[in-house]
N, C-alpha and C positions, 0 to 999 in steps of 0.2 A: 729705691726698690723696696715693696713693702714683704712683710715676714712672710707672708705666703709664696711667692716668688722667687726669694730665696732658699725658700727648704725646698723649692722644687728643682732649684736649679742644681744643687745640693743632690739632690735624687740623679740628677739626668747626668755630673760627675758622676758618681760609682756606678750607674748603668752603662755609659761608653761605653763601645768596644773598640772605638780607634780615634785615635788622634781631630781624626776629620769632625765627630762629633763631640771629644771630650774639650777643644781648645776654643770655640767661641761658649762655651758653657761656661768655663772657667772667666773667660774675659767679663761674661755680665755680671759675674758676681764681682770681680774684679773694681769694676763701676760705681758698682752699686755699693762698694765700702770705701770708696774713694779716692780709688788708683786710677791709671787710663793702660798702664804697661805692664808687664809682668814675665819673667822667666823664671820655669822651675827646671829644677836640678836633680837629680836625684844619685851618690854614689855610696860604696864604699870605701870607708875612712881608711883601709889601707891601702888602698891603690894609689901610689905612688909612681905608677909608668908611664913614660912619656906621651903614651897613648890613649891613656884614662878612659883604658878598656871598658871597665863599669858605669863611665857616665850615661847618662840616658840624659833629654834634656825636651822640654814644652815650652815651646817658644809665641808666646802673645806682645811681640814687640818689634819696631822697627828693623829689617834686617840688615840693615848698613852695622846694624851695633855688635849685632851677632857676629857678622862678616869680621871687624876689627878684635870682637875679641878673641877668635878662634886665629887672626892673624898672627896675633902678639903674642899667644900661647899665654894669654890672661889666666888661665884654668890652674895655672903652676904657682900663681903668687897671690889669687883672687882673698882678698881681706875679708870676705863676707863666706868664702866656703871656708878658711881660716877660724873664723871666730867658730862658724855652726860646729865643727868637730868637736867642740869643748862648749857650747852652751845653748841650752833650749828656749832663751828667753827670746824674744823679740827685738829686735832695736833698729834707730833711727841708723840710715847711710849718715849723719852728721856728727855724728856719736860712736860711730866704727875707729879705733885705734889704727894709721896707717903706719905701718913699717918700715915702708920703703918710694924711693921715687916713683916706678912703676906702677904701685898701687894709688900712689897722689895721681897717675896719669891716667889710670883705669878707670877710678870715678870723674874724674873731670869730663873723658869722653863720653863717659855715660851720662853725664848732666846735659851733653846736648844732644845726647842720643833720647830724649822723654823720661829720664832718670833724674831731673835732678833734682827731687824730692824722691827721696827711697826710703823705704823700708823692708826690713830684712827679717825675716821668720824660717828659722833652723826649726829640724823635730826629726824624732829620733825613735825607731820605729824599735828597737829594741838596744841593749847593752853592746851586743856583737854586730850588729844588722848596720843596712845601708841606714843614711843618713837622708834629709832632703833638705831643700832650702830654697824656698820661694822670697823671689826680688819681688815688690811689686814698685810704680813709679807714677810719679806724674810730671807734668810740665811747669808744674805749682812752685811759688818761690817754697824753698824750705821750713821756713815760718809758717806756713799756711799748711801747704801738703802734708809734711809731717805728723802732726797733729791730729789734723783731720783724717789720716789713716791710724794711726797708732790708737785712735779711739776704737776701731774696732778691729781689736785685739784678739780679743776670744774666739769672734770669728775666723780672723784671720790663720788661727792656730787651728782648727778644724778646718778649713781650705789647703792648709798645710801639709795635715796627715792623712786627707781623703787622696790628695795627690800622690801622698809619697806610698801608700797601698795602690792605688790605679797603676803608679810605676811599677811595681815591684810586681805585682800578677803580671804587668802585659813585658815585663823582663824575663819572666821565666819561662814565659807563654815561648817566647822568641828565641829563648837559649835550647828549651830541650827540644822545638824544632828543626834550628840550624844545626845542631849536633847530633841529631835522634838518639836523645840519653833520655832510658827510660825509666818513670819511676821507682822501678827496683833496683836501679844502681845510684839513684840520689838515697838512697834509703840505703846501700850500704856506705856510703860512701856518711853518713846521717850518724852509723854506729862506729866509726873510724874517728868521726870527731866526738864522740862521744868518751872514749878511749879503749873501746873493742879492740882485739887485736882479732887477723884472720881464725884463730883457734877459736876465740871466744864467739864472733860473729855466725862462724859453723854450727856450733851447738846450738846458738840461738836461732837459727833456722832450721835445723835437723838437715845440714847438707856436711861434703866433706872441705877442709881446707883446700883442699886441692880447687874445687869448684868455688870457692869464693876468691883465692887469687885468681881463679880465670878470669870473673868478674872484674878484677881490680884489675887486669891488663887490658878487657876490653872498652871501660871506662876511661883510663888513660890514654888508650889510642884515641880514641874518639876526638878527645879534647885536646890532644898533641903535649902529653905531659908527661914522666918517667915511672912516677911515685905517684903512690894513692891518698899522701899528703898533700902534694899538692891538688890532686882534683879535689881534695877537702875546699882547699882556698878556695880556687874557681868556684864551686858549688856556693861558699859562703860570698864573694864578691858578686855573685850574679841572682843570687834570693832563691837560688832554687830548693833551701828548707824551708818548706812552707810548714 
């Protein structure tokens, strides 16, 4: 794929507006650095519930693999979302530290799933914020595949974070629709984590307490939660402080 090509393809990721056009976009480039597969991820690092409410996920791969690892509940032990929590570098699927039997089974199936050359690209869109982490694969013995994508690196890391921004707009896009939570209550809910208290938030608005716990009740209904600490979470697990 020659450099023109690329940065347009480049262009035509951050222009998507849905999946139908952002995921054969991502595949050429995909190609053209030397993978054939690829799944991106995209969550936040505290979500730890069995339903990995925040995951979002771009799927350019075989779907037998998809199918097995959402069977195995692979999401809960995956070595490679493991590592990204704690580091931004790059690394080879041969070179990932496994923990456990599970994880030994998880890449294996993935090696005959068009993975079995991998490599793995975490990035980290802020200190607090979601995380993402692009698998990309080939069918390539690991000697050869390896290499030949780990060469392009840099690239690789800007495919990384153009996706895990693509995710995180069309996340937000989707949360304060399916909830119809409107800007102005991501915004107090923005000065709550900030460590506003109702008093303080009042004055800064020129309203009374009384009308900013209203807020903060009809906020928490919305999203089925008690406390307006908790819709802080939710707000932070689902990107909607832009």
């Amino acid at each position: 794929m020659s450099e023109t090509t690329l940065e347009k393809r480049f262009q035509d990721i951050i222009a998507a507006t849905d999946e139908s056009e952002l995921v054969p976009c991502i595949r050429d480039v995909i190609e053209g650095l030397g993978g054939q597969w690829f799944v991106f991820v995209s969550l936040h690092p505290s979500d730890q519930s069995d339903e990995r409410a925040s995951h979002r996920f771009l799927i350019g791969c075989k779907p037998e693999w998809c199918q097995l690892y959402n069977a195995n509940k692979w999401y809960v032990t995956d070595p490679c979302l493991d590592y990204a929590r704690t580091n931004t570098s790059p690394i080879l699927g041969t070179d990932l530290k496994l923990r456990t039997a599970g994880q030994r089974e998880m890449l294996a199936v993935a090696a005959e799933n068009g993975f079995r050359s991998g490599y793995i690209i975490p990035v980290h869109a802020s200190e607090r914020g979601r995380i993402g982490v692009l698998y990309v694969g080939s069918d390539e013995d690991p000697r050869v595949g390896g290499p030949k994508m780990s060469r392009n690196r840099p690239l690789f890391l800007g495919l990384a974070l153009e996706l895990l921004n693509w995710s995180s707009r069309s996340l937000r896009k989707e949360i304060l629709s399916k909830y119809q939570i409107t800007e102005d209550e991501v915004k107090l809910a923005e000065y709550v984590r900030s460590g506003f208290t109702a008093n303080d938030i009042a004055k800064e608005l020129g309203r009374s307490a009384a009308t900013v716990y209203s807020h903060f009740r009809k906020f928490n209904e919305k999203i089925g939660v008690t406390h307006i600490t908790a819709a802080v979470k939710f707000a932070e697990e689902h990107d909607l402080f832009s």
